[in-house]
C-alpha positions as CSV (number, residue, x, y, z in Angstrom):
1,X,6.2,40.2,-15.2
2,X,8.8,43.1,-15.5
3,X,8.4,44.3,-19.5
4,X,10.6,46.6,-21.5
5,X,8.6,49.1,-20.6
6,X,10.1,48.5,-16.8
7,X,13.4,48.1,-17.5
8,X,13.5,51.8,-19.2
9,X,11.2,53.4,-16.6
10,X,14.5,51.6,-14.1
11,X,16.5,54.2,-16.5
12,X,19.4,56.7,-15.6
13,X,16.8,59.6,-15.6
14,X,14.3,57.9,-13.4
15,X,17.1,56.7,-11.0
16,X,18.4,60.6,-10.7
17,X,14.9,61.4,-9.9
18,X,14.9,58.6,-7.1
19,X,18.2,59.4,-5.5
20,X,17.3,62.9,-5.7
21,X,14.0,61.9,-3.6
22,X,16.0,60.7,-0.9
23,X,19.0,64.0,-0.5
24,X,19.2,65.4,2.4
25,X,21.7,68.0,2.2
26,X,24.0,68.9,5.0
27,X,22.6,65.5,6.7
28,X,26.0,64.6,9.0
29,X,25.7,68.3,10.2
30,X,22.1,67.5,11.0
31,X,23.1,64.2,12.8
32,X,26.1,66.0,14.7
33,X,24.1,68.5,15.7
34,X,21.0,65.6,16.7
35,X,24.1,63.9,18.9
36,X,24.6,66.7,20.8
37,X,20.8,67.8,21.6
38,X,20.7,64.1,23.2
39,X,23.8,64.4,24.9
40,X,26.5,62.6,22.8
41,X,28.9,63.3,20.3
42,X,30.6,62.0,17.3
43,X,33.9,61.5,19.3
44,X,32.2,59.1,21.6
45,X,29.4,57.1,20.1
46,X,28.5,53.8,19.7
47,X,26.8,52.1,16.6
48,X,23.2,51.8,18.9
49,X,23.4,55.4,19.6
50,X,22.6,56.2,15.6
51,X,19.8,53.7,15.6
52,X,16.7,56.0,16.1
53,X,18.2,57.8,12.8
54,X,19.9,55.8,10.6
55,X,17.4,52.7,10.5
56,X,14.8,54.2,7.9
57,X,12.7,51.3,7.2
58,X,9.8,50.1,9.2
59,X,10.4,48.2,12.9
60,X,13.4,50.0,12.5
61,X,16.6,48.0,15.0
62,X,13.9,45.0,15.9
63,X,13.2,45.0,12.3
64,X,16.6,44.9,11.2
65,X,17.9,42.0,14.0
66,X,14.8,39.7,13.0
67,X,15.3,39.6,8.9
68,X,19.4,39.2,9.5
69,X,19.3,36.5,12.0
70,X,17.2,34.7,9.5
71,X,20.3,34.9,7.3
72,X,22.5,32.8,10.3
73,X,25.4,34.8,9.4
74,X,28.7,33.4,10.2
75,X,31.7,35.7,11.1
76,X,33.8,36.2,8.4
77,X,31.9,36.3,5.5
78,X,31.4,38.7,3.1
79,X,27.6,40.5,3.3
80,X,26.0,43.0,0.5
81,X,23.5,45.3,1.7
82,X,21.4,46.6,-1.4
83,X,19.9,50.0,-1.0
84,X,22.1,50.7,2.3
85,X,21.2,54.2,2.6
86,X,23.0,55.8,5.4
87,X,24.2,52.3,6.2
88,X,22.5,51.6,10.0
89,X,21.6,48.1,8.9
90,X,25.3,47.8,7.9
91,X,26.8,48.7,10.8
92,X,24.7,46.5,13.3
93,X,25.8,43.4,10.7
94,X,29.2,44.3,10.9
95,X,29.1,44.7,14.4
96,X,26.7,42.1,15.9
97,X,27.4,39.4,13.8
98,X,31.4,40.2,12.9
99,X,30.8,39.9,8.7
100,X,32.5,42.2,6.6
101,X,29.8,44.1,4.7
102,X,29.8,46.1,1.4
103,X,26.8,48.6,0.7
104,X,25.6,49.9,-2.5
105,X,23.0,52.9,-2.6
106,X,21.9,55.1,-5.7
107,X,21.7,58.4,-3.7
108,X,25.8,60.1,-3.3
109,X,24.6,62.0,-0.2
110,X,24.0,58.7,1.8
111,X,26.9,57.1,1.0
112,X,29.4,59.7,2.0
113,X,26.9,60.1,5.1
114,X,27.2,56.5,5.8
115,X,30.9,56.7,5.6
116,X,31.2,59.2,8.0
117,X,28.8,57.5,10.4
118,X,30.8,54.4,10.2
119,X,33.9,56.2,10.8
120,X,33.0,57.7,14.0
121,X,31.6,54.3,15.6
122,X,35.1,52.8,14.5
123,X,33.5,50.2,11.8
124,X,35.3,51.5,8.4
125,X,37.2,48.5,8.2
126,X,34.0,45.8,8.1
127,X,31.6,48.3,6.4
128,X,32.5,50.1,3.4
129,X,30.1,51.8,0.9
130,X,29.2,52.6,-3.2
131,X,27.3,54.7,-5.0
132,X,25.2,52.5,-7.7
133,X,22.2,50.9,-8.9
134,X,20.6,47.4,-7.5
135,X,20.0,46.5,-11.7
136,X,23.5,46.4,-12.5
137,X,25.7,46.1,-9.7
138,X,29.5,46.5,-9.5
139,X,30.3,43.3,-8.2
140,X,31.8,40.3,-9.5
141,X,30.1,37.2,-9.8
142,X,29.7,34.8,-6.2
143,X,31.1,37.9,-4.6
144,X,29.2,37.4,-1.3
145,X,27.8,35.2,1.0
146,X,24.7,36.9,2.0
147,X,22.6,39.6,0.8
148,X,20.1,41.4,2.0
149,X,17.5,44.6,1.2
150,X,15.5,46.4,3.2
151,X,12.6,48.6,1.7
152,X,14.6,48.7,-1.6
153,X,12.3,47.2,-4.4
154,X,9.0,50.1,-4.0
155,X,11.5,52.2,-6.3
156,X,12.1,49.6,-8.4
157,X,10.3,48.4,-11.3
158,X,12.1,45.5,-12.8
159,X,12.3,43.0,-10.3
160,X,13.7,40.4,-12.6
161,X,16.7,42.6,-12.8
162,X,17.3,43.1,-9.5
163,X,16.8,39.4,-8.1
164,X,18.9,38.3,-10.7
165,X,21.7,40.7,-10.3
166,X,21.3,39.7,-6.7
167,X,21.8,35.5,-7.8
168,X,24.9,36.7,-10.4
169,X,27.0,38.3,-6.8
170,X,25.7,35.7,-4.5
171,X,27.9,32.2,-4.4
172,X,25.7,28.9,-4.6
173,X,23.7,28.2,-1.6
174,X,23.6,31.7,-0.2
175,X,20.5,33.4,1.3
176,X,19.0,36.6,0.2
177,X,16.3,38.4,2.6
178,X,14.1,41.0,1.0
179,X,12.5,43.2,3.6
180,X,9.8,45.3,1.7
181,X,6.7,47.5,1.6
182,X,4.2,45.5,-1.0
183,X,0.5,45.7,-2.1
184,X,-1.7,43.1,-0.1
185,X,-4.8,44.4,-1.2
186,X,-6.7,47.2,-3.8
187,X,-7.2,50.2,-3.0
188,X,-5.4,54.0,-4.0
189,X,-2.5,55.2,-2.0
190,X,-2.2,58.6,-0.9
191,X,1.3,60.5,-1.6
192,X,3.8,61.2,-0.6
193,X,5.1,58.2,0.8
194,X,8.7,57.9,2.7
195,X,9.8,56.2,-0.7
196,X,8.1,58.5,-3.2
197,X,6.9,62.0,-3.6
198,X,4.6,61.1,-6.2
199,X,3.2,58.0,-7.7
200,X,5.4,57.8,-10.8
201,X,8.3,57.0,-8.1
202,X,6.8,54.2,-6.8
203,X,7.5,50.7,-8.0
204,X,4.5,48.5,-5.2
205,X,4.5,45.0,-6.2
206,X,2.5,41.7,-4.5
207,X,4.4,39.2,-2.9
208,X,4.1,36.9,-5.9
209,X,5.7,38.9,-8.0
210,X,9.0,39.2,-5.8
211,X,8.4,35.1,-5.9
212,X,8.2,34.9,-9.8
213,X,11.9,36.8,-10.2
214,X,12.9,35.2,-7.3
215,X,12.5,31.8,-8.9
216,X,13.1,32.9,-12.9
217,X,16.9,34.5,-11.1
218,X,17.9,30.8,-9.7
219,X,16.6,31.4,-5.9
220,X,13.9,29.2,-3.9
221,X,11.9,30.6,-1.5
222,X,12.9,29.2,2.0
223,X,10.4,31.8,4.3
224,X,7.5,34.3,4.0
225,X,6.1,36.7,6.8
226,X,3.5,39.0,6.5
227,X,4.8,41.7,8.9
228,X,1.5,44.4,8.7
229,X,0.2,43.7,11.9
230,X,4.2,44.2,13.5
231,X,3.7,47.5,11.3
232,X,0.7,49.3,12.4
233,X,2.0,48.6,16.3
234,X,5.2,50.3,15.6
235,X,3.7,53.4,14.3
236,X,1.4,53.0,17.2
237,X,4.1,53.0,19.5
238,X,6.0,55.5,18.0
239,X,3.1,58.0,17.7
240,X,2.3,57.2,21.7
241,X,6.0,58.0,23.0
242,X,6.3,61.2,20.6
243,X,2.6,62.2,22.0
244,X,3.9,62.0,25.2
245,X,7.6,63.6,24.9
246,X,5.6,66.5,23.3
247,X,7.7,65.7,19.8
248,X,10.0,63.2,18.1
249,X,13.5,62.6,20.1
250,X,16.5,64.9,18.5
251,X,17.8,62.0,16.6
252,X,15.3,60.4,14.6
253,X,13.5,59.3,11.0
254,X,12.4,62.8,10.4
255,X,16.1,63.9,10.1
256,X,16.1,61.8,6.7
257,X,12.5,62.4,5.5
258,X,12.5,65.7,6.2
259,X,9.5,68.2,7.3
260,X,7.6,65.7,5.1
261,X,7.4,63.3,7.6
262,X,4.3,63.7,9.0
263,X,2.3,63.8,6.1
264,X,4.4,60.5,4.3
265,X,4.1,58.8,7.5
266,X,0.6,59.3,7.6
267,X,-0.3,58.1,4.3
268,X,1.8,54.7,4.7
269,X,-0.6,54.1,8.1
270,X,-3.8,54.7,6.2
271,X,-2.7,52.1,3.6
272,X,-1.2,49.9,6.2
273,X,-4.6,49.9,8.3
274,X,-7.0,49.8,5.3
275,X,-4.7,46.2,4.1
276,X,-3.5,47.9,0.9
277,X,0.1,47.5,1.6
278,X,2.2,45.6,4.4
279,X,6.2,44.8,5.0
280,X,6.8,41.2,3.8
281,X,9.8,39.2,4.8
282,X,11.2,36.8,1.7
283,X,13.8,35.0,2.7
284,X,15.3,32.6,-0.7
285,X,17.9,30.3,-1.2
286,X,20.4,30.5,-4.1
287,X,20.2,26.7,-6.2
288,X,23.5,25.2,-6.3
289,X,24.3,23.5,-9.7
């Protein structure tokens, strides 16, 4: 279970150091200029043209689509995404599924970027975006009809915190899908990973211990998927079309992770084929009364 010492290691100082982690300076002029290489331009764009960039998680689009449709979102309601980053996962609930969706993400860069993003796809007014932390979030209680994260809690220590801020925004009987990297088996983990440059960034947790704060914030679990082997044949895939296109596309993952990429990459498939770590799916229910 989370201890005091968690909660303080989720401090201000350690949250600087994860949002700084994840800058990308000058990253809309990186994207614009990405549009162009492939042809298109901010003027005319649509939200699946940003796809190969802005979904930074793994399974990227497919990933995205199978977690929300667990969520059987209805039109109308009010969605949070935790962790939104640039806000891909935002905009394709906004626009496939007609909710209105707020975002929260620690790093500043991302949410002006996402702004901007949504702007040009013609979104702003069912996707808006904060700067904050998942532990404390700025949100009245039974805010929102949904939630979801996706490859949010490996910075995060205190998962208590975080599930229950979750519960606190959530109204009774709403869903909550977690989408995120987690230990499956022993084993050290190389670094740097696309969430941390160095071990003390990294918050890996087992799937039980998502279930314990889960159930101590006032959530039951409704579904579990162990989504390693889906993993290892997207990187597969993705290695095998940039092999063959002599390079990643123009638009892509490495414009957020940087000339790091290779290596992080690298050290998240070693872990993923050696069973150390996986992407699990949680998808809990908030108890009514």
């Amino acid at each position: 279970m989370p201890t005091n010492l968690s909660k303080e290691r989720d401090g201000e100082p350690r949250q600087q150091e994860v949002a700084a982690h994840y800058r990308v300076p000058d990253l809309v002029a990186m994207i614009r200029a990405a549009l162009v290489a492939s042809g298109k331009s901010p003027d005319h764009v649509a939200p699946d043209d940003l796809a190969p960039a802005e979904e930074f998680h793994i399974g990227g689009r497919l990933a995205t689509k199978e977690l929300l449709d667990q969520l059987r979102l209805k039109t109308g309601w009010h969605v949070l995404d935790i962790g939104s980053g640039i806000g891909g996962p935002a905009r394709f609930a906004a626009h496939e599924y007609g909710v209105r969706v707020t975002g929260i993400d620690l790093t500043p860069d991302y949410v002006e970027t996402a702004a901007t993003l949504t702007q040009w796809v013609g979104l702003s007014d069912r996707a808006n975006f904060r700067q904050g932390s998942a532990t404390s979030l700025p949100f009245t209680q039974g805010s929102f009809d949904a939630a979801y994260m996706l490859h949010v809690g490996m910075n995060i220590d205190d998962k208590e915190a975080l599930c229950r801020e979750a519960a606190r925004v959530l109204r009774p009987g709403a869903h909550f899908a977690i989408y995120d990297v987690m230990r499956l088996g022993q084993g050290d983990i190389r670094f740097p990973v696309p969430w941390a440059a160095h071990e003390g960034l990294s918050s890996l947790a087992a799937p039980d211990v998502y279930k314990e704060a889960l159930q101590l914030a006032g959530f039951e679990l409704v579904a579990e998927r162990n989504r390693r082997d889906f993993a290892i044949q997207f990187f597969d895939t993705m290695r095998a079309k940039n092999e063959a296109a002599g390079g990643p596309p123009p638009l892509g993952a490495q414009l957020v992770m940087g000339s790091r990429a290779p290596v992080m990459i690298g050290n998240l498939v070693a872990a993923l084929r050696a069973g150390t770590l996986g992407p699990v799916e949680l998808i809990a229910r908030k108890r009514v009364g």
